[in-house]
MOPAC internal coordinates of N, CA, C and O (Angstrom, degrees):
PM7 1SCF
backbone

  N    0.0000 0     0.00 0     0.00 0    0    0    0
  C    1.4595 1     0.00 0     0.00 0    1    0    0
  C    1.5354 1   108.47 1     0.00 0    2    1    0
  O    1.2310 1   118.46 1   -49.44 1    3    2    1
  N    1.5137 1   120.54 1   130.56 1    3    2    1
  C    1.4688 1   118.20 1  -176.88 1    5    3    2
  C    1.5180 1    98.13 1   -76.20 1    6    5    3
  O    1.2310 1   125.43 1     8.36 1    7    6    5
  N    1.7916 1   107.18 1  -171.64 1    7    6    5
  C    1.3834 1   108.31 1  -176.30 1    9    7    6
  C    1.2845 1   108.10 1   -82.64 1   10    9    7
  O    1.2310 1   122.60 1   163.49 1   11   10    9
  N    1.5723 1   112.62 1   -16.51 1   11   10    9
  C    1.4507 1   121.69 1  -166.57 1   13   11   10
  C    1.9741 1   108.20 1   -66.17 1   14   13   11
  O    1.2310 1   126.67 1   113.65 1   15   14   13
  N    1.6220 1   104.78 1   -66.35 1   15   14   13
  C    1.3794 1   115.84 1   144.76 1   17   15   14
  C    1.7750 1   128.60 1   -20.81 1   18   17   15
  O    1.2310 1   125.62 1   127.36 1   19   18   17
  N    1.4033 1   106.81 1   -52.64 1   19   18   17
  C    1.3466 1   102.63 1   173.30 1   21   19   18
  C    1.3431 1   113.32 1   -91.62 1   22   21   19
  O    1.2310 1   112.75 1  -162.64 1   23   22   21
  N    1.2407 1   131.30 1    17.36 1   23   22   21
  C    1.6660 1   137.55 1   160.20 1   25   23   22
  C    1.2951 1   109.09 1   -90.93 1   26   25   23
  O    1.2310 1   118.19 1   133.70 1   27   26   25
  N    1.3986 1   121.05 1   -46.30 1   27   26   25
  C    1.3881 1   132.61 1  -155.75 1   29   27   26
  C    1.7594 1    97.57 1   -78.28 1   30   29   27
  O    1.2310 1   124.65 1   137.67 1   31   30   29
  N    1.9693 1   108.68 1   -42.33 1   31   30   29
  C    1.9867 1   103.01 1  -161.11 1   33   31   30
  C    1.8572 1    75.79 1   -79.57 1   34   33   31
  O    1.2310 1   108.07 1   145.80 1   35   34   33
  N    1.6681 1   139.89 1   -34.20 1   35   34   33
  C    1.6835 1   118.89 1  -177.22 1   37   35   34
  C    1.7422 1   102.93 1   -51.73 1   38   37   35
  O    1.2310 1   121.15 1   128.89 1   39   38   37
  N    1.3380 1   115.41 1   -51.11 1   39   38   37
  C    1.5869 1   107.09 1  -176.37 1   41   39   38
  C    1.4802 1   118.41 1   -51.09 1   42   41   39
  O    1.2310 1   119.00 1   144.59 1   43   42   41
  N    1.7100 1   119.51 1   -35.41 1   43   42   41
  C    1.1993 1   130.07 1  -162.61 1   45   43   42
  C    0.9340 1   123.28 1   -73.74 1   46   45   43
  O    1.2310 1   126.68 1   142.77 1   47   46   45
  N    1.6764 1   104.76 1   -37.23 1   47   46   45
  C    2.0588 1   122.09 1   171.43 1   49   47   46
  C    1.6056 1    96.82 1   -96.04 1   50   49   47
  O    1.2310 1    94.35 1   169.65 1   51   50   49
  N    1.2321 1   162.10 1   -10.35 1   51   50   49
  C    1.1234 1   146.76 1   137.15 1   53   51   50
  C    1.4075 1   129.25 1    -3.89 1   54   53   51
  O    1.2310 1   111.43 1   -85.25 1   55   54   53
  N    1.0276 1   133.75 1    94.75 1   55   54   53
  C    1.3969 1   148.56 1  -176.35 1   57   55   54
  C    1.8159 1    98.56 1   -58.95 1   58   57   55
  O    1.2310 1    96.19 1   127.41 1   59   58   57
  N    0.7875 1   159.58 1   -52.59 1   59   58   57
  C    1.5959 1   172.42 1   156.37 1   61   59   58
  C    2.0302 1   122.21 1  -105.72 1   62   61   59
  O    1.2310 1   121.45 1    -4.16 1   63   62   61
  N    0.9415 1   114.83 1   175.84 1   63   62   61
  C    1.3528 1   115.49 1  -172.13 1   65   63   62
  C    1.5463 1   104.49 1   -77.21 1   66   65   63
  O    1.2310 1   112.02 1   -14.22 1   67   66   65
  N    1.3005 1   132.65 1   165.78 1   67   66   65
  C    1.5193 1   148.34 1  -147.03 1   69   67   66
  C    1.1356 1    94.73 1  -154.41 1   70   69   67
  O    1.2310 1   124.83 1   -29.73 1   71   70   69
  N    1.9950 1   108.34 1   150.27 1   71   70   69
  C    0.9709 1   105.64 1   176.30 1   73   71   70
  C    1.2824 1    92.95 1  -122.77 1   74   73   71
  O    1.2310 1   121.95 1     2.94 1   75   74   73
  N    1.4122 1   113.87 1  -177.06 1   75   74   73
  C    1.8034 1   133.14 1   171.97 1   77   75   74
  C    1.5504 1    93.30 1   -32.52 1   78   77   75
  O    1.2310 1   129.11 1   121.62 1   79   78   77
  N    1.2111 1   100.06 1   -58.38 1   79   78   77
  C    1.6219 1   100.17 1  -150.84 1   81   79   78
  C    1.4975 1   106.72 1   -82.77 1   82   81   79
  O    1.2310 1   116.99 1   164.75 1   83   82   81
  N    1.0593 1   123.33 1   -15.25 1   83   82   81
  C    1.6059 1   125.79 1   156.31 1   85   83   82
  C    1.8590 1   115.88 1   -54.10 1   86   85   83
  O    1.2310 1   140.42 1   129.67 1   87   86   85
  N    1.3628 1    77.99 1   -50.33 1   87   86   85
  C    1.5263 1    82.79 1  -173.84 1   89   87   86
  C    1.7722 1   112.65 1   -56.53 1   90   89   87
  O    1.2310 1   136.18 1   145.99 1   91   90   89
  N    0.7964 1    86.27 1   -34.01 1   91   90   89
  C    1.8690 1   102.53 1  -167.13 1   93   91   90
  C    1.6733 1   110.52 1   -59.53 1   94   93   91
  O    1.2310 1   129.57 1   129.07 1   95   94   93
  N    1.8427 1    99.16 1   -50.93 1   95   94   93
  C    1.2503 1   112.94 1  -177.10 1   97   95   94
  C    1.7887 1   105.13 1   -74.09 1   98   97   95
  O    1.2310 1   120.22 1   157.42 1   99   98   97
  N    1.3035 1   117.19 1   -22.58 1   99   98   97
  C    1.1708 1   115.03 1  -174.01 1  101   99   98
  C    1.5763 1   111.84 1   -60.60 1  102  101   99
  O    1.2310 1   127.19 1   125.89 1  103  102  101
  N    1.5503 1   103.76 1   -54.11 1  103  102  101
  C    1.2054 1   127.87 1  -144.34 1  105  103  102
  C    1.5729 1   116.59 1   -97.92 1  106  105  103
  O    1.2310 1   129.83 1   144.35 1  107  106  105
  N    2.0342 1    98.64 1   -35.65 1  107  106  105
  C    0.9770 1   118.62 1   168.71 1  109  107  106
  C    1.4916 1   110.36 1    85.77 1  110  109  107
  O    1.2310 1   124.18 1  -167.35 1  111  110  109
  N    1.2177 1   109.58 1    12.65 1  111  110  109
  C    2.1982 1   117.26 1  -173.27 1  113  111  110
  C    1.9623 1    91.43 1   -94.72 1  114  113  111
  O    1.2310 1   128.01 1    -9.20 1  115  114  113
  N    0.7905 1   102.19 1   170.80 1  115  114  113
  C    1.4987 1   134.17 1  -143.80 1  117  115  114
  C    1.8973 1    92.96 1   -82.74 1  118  117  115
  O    1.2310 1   111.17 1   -41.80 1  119  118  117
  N    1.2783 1   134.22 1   138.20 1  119  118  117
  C    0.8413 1   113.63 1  -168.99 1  121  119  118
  C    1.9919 1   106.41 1   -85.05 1  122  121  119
  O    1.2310 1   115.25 1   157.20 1  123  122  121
  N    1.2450 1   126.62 1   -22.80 1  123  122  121
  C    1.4088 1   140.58 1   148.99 1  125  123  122
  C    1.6399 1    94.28 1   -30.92 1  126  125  123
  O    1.2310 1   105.48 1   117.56 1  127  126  125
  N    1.1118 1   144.51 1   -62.44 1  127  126  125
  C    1.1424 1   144.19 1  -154.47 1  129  127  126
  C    1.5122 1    93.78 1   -76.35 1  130  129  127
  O    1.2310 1   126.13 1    96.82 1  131  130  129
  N    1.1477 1   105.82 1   -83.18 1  131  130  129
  C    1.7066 1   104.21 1  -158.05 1  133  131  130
  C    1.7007 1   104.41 1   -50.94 1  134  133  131
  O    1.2310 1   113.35 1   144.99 1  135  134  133
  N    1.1826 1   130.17 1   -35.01 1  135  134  133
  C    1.8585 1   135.56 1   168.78 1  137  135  134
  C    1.6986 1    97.54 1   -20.75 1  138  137  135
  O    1.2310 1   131.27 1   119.05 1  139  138  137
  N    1.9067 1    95.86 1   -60.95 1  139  138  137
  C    1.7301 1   102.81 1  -159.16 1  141  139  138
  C    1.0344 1    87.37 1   -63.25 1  142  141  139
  O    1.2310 1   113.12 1    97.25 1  143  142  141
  N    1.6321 1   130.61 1   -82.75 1  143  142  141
  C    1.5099 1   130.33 1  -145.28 1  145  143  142
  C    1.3999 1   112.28 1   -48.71 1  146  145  143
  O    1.2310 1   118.45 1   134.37 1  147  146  145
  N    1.5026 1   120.57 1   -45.63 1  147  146  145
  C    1.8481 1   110.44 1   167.20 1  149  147  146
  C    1.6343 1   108.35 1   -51.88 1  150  149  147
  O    1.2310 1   116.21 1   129.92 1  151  150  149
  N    1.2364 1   124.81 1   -50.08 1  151  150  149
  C    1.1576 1   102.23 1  -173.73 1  153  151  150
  C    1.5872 1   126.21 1   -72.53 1  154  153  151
  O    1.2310 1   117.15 1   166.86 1  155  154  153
  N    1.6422 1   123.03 1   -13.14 1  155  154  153
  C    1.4456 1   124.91 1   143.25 1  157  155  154
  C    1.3013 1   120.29 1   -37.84 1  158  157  155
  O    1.2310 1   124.63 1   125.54 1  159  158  157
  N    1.5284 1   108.72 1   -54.46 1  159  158  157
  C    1.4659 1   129.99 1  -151.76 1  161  159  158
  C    2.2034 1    92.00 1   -53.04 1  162  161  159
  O    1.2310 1   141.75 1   129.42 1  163  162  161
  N    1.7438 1    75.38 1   -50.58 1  163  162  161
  C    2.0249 1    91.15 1  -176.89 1  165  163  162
  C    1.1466 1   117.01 1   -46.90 1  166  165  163
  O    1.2310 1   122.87 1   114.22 1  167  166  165
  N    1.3586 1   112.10 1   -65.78 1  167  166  165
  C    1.4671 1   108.87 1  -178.27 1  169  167  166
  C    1.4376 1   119.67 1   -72.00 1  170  169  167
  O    1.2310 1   117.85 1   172.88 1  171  170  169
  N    1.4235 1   121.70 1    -7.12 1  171  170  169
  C    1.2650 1   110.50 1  -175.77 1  173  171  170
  C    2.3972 1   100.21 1   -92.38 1  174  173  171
  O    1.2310 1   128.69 1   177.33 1  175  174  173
  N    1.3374 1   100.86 1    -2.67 1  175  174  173
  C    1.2556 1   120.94 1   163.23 1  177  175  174
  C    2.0023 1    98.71 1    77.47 1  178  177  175
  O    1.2310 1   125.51 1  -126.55 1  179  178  177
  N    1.3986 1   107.02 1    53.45 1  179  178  177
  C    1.4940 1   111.52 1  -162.63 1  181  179  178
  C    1.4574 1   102.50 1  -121.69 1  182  181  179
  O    1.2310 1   124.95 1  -178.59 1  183  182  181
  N    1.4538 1   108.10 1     1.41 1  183  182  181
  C    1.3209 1   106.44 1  -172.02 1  185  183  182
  C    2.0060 1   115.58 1  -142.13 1  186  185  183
  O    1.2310 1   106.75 1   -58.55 1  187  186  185
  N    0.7589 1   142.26 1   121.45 1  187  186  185
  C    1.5253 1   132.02 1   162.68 1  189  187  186
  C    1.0265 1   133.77 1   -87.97 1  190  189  187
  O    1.2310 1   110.44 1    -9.34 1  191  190  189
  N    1.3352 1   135.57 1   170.66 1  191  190  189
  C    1.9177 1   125.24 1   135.22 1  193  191  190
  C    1.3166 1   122.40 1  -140.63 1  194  193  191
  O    1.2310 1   133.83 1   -43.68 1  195  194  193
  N    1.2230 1    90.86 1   136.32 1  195  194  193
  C    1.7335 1   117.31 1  -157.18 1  197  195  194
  C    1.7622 1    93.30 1   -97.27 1  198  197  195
  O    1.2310 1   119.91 1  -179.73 1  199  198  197
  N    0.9895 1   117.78 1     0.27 1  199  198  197
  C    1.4510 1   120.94 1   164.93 1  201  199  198
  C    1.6157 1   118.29 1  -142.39 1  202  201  199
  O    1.2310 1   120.47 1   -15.22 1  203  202  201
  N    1.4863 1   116.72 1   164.78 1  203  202  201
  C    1.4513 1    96.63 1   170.21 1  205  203  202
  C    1.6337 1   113.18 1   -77.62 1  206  205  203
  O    1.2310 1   128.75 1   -33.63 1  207  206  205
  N    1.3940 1   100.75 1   146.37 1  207  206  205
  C    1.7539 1   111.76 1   167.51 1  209  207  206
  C    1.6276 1    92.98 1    90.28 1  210  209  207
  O    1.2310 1   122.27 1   163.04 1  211  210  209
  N    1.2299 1   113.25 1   -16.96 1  211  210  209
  C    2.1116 1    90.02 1  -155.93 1  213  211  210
  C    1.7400 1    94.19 1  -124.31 1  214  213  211
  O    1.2310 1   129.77 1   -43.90 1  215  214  213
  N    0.9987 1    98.78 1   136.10 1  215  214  213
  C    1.9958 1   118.56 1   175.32 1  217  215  214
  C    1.4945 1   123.54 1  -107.15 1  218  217  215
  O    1.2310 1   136.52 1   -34.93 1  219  218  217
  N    1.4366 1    85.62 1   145.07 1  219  218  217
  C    1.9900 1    78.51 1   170.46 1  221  219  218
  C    1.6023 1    84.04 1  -146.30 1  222  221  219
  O    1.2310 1   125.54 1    -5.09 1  223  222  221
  N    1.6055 1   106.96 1   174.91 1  223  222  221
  C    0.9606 1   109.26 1   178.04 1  225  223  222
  C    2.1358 1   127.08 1   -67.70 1  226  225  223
  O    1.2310 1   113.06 1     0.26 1  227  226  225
  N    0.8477 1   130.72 1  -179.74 1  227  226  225
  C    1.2148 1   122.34 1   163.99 1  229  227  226
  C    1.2625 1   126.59 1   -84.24 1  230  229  227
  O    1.2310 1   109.59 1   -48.01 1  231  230  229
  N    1.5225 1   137.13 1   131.99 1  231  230  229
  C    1.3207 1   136.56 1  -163.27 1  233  231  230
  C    1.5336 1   113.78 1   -94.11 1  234  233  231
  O    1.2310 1   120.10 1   180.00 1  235  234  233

């Protein structure tokens, strides 16, 4: 499973929205890493936030 994959199934079982830094502590990947892949996630339009700082996927 890439890191991208293991960002996207943490967003998917997420009980509420996540932030960068959730993700990081969750997952333990590099915070350089997860920066890029959210910002893929953005432009590829796979992700939102319904608050400031915190994401979930798009419904």
């Amino acid at each position: 499973m890439t890191d991208k994959e293991k960002i996207i199934d943490t967003l998917k079982n997420a009980d509420w929205p996540l932030s960068k830094g959730d993700i990081v502590k969750i997952l333990g990947l590099d915070k350089k890493v997860v920066d890029n892949i959210f910002s893929s996630l953005q432009k590829e339009g796979l992700i939102v936030s319904p608050a400031r700082c915190k994401w979930e996927l798009k419904k």
